[in-house]
C-alpha positions in Angstrom: 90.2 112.5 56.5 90.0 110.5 53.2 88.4 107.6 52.5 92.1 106.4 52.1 92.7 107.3 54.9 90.3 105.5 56.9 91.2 101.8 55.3 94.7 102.5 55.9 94.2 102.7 59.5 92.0 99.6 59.2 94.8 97.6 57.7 97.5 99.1 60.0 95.1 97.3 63.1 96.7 95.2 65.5 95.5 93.6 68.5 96.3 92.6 72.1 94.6 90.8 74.8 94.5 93.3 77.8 92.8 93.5 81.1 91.5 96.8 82.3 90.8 98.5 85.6 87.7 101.5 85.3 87.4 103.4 88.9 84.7 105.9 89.5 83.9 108.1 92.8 80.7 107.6 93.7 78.1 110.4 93.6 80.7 113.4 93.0 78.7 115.7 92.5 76.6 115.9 95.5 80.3 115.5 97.7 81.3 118.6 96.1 78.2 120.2 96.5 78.4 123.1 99.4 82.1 122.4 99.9 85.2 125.0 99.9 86.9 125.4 95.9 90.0 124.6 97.4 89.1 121.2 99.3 87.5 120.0 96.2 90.5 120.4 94.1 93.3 119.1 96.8 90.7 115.9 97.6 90.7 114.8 94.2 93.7 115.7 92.7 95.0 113.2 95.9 92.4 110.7 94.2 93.6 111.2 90.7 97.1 110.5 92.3 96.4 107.6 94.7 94.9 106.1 91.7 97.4 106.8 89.0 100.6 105.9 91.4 99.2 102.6 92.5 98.3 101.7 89.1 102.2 101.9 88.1 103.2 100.5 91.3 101.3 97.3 89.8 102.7 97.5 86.7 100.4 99.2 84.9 99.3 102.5 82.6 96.8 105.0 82.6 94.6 104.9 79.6 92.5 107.9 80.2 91.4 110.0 82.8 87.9 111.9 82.6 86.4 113.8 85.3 86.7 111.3 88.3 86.9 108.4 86.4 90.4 106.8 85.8 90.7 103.3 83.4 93.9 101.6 83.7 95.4 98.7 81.6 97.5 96.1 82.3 99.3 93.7 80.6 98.7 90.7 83.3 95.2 90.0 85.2 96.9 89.3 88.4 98.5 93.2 88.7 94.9 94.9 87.5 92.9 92.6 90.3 95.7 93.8 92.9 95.4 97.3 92.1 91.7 96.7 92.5 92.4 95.2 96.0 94.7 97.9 96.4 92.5 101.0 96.1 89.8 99.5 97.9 92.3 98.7 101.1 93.8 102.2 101.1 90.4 104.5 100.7 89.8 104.4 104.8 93.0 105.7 105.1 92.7 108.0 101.7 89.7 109.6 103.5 91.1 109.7 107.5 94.3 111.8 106.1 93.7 113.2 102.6 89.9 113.6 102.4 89.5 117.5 103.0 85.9 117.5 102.1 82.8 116.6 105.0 81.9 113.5 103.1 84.1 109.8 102.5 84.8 109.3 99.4 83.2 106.0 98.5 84.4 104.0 94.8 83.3 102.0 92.2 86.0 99.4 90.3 85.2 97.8 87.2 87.6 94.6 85.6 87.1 93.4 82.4 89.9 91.9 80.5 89.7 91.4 76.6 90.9 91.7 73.1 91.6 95.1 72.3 92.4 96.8 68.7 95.0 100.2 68.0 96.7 101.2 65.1 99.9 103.3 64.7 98.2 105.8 62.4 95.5 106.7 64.7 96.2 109.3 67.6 98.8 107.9 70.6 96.8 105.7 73.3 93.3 105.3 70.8 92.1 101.7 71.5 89.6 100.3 69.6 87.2 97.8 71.7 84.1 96.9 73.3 86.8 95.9 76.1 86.4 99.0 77.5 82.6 99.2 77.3 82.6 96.2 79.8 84.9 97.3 82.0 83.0 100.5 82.0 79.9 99.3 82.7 81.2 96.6 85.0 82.1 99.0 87.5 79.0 100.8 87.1 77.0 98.3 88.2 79.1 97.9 91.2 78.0 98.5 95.0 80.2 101.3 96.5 83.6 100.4 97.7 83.1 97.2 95.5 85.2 95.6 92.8 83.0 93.8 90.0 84.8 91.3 87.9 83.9 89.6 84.4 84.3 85.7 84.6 86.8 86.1 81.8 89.2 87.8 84.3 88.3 85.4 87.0 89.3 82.9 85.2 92.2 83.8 84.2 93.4 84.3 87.7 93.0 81.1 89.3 93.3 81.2 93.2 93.8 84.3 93.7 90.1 85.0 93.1 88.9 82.4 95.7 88.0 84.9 97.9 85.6 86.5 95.4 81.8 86.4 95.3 79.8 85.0 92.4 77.0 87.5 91.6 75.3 86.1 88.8 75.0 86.6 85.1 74.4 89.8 83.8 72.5 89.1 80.3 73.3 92.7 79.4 76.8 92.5 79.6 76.6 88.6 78.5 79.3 87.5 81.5 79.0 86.1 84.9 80.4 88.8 87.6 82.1 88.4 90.1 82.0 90.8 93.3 84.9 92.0 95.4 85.4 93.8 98.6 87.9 94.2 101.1 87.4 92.2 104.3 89.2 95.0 106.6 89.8 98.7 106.7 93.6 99.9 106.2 95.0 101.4 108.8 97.4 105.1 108.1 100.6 104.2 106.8 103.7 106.1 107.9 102.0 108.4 110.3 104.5 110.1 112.6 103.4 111.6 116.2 103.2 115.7 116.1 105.8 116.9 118.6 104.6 119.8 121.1 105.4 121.8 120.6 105.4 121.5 117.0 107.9 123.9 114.6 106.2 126.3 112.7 108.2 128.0 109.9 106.1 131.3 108.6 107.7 132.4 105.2 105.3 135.6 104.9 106.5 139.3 103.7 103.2 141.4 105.4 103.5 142.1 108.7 99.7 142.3 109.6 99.1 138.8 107.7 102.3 137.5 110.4 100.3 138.8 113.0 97.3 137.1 112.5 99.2 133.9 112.1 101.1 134.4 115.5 97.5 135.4 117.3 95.8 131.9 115.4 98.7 129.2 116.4 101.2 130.5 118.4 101.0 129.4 122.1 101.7 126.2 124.3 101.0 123.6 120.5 103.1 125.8 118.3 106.5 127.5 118.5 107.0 129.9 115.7 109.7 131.0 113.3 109.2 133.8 111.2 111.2 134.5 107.9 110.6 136.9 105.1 112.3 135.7 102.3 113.7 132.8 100.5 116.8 132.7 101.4 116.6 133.1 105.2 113.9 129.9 105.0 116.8 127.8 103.6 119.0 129.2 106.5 116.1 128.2 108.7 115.2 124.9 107.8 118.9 123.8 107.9 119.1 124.4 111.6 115.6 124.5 112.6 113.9 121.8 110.9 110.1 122.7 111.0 106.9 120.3 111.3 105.0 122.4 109.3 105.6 125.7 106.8 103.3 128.0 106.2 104.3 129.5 102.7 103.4 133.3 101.2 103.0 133.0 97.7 102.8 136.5 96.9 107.0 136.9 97.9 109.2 138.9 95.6 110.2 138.1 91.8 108.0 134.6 92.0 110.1 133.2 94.6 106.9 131.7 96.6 106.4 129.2 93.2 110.4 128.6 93.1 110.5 127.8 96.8 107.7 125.4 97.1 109.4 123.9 94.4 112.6 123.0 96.0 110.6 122.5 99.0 109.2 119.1 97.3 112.8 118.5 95.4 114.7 118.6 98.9 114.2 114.5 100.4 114.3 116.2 104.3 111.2 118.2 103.6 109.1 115.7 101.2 107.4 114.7 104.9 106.7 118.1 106.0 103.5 119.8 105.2 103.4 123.2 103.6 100.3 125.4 103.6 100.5 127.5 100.0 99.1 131.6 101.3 98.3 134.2 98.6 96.0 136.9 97.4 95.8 135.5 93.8 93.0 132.8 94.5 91.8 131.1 91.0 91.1 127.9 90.8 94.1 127.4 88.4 95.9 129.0 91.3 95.1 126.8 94.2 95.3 123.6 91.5 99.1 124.5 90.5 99.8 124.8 94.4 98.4 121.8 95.0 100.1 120.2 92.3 103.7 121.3 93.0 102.8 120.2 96.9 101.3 122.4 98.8 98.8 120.2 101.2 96.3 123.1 102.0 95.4 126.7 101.0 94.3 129.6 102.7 93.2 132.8 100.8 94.2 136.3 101.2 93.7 138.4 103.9 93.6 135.2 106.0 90.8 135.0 108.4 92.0 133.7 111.8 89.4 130.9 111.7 90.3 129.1 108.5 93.7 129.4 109.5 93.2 127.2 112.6 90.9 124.6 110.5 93.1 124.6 107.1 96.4 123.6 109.7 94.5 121.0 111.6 93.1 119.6 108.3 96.7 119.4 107.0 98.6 118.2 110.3 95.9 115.1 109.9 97.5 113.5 106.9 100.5 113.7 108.3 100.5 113.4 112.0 98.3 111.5 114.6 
């Protein structure tokens, strides 16, 4: 780019006081470390989510997302410090229902709010701003499961931050912060009680992978239906409505992808977990599951213990 080029995005500046919200997972690294691919991916894309839906439930946008940390901004002070709130009050149940992985995951929050300057020329979403920086290194220096606030966001939101700890000047960041945490744990929200015995629909073309599935959960828990296509599941679902599906992949002419996708689409089965099976086990693989909704993973050939730990993981987030 041309000197030109440069001053005209200069003079095409405009700017717009904006708060924003930084969130961080504490220590990722070591969580991840030792744990199974597939528990890593499904834990934190449910993080990335939890994150990104609450943040538009409060009115608000995503301004970037890199790695595990997320920076939101919002338009008002009030909807940033309740998404902060908000997080913070749904982690215990985050990591009682969605948390695959042997460790909580514990967060940092950061609020800053500030001028900030972006120009039409430059690329979509580019702010310009040591806003940002703050917010950034506000929630950096917070304690885990903690919010840290700058006094120009406290003061801007009057009595709703009464219940907010002064924690002193910080010279670096030349702002008194303020400290947040929430005074109770959040309790599971919407959590239905798993019948017994529960309905298990098996779509699944190999007959020695349905056998090792009938050995694993069949019994006095589980009563099982087994299907070998598409089109029979539908039949099956609309007069034997399952509490959990156990999905092959690896069916005919990519029907596996289809059907998980018109599992999620149908509203009488966005409730119902489905565990994604398949003998194609990338990353990208278990990540575009996951991201269609599938809420666990189990590679191919299945081995009959991971089958009995990947169900009772999954029947957690969605049953007591």
């Amino acid at each position: 780019m041309d000197s030109n080029a440069h001053l005209s995005d200069l003079l095409n500046l405009s700017s717009r006081t904006s708060t924003f919200v930084s969130v961080d997972v504490v220590g990722s690294t070591q969580i991840k470390t030792g744990q199974n691919e597939q528990d890593i991916i499904y834990t934190f894309l449910a993080y990335h989510k939890l994150v990104v839906d609450l943040s538009y439930a409060h009115h608000g946008e995503v301004a970037s997302i890199a790695g595990d940390g997320i920076m939101c901004r919002f338009q008002r002070p009030d909807d940033a410090a309740g998404l902060a709130q908000d997080i913070l009050g749904q982690l215990p149940a985050f990591n009682k229902k969605q948390n695959h992985l042997t460790q909580p995951l514990a967060l940092r929050i950061g609020v800053h709010t500030g001028e900030v300057f972006q120009s039409e020329s430059m690329a979509s979403g580019q702010i310009i701003s040591k806003t940002l920086d703050i917010t950034a290194k506000l929630q950096q220096g917070a304690e885990a499961n903690h919010a840290r606030f700058s006094e120009a966001t406290i003061s801007l939101l009057g009595d709703k931050a009464k219940n907010f700890r002064r924690a002193g000047w910080n010279a670096a960041l030349g702002t008194n912060v303020f400290d947040y945490a929430p005074e109770g744990l959040a309790g599971a929200v919407g959590v239905r009680k798993l019948p017994e015995p529960a309905r298990v629909l098996v779509v699944e073309p190999e007959l020695g992978e349905i056998a090792k599935l009938k050995k694993t959960l069949f019994g006095s828990r589980f009563d099982g239906f087994t299907v070998f296509n598409q089109n029979q599941a539908t039949l099956a679902i609309g007069s034997w409505p399952p509490h959990l599906v156990m999905l092959s992949l690896d069916l005919p002419w990519k029907t596996g992808w289809e059907f998980l996708t018109s599992l999620r689409r149908d509203a009488s089965m966005s409730q119902v977990p489905i565990v994604a099976m398949s003998h194609e086990t990338t990353g990208d693989t278990i990540q575009k599951s996951f991201k269609i909704g599938a809420n666990g993973f189990l590679r191919k050939p299945l081995d009959e213990q991971q089958i009995q730990k990947r169900i009772e993981m999954v029947l957690r987030e969605f049953y007591l």
